[in-house]
N, C-alpha and C positions, 0 to 999 in steps of 0.2 A: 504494500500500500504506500503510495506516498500523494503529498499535496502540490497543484499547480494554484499558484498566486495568481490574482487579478496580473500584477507585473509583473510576469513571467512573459517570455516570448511565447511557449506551447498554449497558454490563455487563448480558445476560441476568440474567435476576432468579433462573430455575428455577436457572441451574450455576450459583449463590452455592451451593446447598443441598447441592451434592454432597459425599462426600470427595474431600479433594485437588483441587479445582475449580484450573483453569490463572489463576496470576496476572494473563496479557498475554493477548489474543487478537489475531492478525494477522489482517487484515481486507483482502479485496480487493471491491469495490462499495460496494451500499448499506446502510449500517449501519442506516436507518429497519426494513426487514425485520426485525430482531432482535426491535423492540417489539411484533410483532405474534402473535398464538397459532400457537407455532410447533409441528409435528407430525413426528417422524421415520417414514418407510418406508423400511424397509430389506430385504435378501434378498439370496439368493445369486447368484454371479459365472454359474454356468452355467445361466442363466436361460432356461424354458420358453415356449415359444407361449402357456401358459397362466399361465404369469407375465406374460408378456409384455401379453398380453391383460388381463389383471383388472388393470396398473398405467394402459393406458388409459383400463381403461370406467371404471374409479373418478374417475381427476382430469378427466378429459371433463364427468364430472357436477358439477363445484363453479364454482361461481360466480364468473367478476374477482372482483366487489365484496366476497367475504367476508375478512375480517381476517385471515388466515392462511396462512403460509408454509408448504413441505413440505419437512423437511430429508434429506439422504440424502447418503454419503459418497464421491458419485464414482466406485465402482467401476465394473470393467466388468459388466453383467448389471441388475442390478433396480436400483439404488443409480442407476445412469445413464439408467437408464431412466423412471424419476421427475423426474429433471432435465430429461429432453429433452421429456417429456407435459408438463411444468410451464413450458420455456422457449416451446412449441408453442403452450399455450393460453392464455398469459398469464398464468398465476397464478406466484406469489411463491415464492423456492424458495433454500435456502440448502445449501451444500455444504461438508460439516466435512473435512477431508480428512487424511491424516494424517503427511508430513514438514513439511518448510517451505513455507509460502504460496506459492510457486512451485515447487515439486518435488516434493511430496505425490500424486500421483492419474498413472496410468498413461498414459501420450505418447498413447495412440490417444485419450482422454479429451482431446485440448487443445482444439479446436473446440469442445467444451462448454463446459470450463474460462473458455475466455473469453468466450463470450457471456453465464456463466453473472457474470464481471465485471461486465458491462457492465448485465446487465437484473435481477441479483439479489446473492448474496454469497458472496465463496467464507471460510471461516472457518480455521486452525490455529493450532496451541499453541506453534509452533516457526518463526522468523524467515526469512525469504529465504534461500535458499542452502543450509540444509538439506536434506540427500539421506536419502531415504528408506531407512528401513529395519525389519526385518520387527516388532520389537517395538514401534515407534510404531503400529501397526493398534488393539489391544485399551487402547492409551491414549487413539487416539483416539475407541474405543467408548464411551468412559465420557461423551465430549462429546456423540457423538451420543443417547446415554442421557437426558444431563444436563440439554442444550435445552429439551426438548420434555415437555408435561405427557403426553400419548400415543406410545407406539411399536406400528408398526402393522408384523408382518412376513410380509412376502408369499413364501416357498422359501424353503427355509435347511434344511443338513444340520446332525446331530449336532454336530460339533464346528466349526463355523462362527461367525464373528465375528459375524452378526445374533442366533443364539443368545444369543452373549456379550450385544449390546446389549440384548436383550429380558432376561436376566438382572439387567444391571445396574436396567435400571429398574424394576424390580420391587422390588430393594434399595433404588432410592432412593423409592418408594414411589410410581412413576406406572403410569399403565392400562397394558397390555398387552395388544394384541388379536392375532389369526392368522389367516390365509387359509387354510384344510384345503389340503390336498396329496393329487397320485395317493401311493397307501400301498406302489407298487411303485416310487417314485423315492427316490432318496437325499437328491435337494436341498430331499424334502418331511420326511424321518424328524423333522428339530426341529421344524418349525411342529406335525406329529401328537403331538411328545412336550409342548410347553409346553400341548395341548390337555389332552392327558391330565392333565397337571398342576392343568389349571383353569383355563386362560387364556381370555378372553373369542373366542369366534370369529364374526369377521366372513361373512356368507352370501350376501351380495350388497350391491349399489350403496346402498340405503335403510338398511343398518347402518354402510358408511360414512360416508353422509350425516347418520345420527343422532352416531355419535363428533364429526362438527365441527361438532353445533349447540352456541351456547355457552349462549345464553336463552331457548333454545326456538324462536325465529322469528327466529334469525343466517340460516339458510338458508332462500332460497324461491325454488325449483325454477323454474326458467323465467325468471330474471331477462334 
């Protein structure tokens, strides 16, 4: 475990920008991951075959070689499910989580947790030893907010923490995209409302893949 300082050069550059950005970040892996174009996906805990499914076919499609990590906060359902397609395929993947650096993210989640040490980073605001609890969730939303120049949210109900995240970046003024949902599920009512709102929505694999081109020719399909 060790800490990166607000003045630290490895310090995310995006969460300088935010309000109230965390002084410390406690760090368990590889801090190189940080420098790279990181993406949040986030969604809800009670996660569908067709969540399930679209967090596959999406990161199946991206390439090792492209520069980009996918951050998501450990929960159980979509949040873990982007960890485990990203630990699967290789690609770089960072997890914000929200007590202390060891006590933050749910016990069936530990098998992640530590591979997720070992091949990627798990990231929070709050020192070893800290025990979770329920109002560190929407503090930690604002990190996973704050990362990442994109937040992409695949399920999420009304009053749901990925809501909140897709909220806050919007406040801090980065893309917002949404994965449409069945209109008779509950875990899709927010991604259908930020739709309404105006939120960019994602329709398949070739609109993901356009969100992580950076110059136009970052991505090429078949590497």
């Amino acid at each position: 475990m060790y800490a990166i300082k607000v003045s630290d050069k490895e310090y995310p550059s995006n969460l300088k920008n935010i309000y109230r950005y965390p002084n410390v970040l406690y760090c368990k892996g590889n801090k190189e991951i940080l420098s790279k174009r990181l993406i949040t996906i986030v969604g809800t805990r009670a996660m569908s075959t067709y969540g399930e499914w679209v967090v596959r076919n999406f990161l199946s499609s991206v390439p090792k070689e492209l520069n980009v990590a996918f951050v998501s906060g450990l929960a159980i359902g979509i949040d873990s499910q982007v960890h485990k397609i990203c630990l699967e395929k290789g690609l770089a993947t960072v997890a914000v989580i929200a007590g202390g650096i060891d006590k933050g993210f749910p016990e069936q989640n530990r098998k992640i947790y530590d591979e997720i040490c070992k091949k990627g980073i798990v990231v929070a605001e709050f020192p070893q030893g800290t025990i979770i609890k329920k109002g560190m969730f929407p503090i930690r939303n604002r990190i996973l907010a704050g990362l990442s120049d994109t937040t992409i949210v695949i399920e999420g109900g009304l009053e749901s923490g990925s809501l909140l995240t897709a909220n806050l970046a919007l406040e801090y003024g980065r893309d917002v995209f949404v994965v449409p949902g069945d209109i008779t599920r509950e875990s899709s009512k927010g991604c259908n409302y930020l739709i309404k709102q105006g939120a960019d929505i994602i329709t398949g694999v070739e609109d993901f893949l356009d969100i992580l081109r950076i110059d136009g020719e970052q991505i090429r399909i078949g590497i």
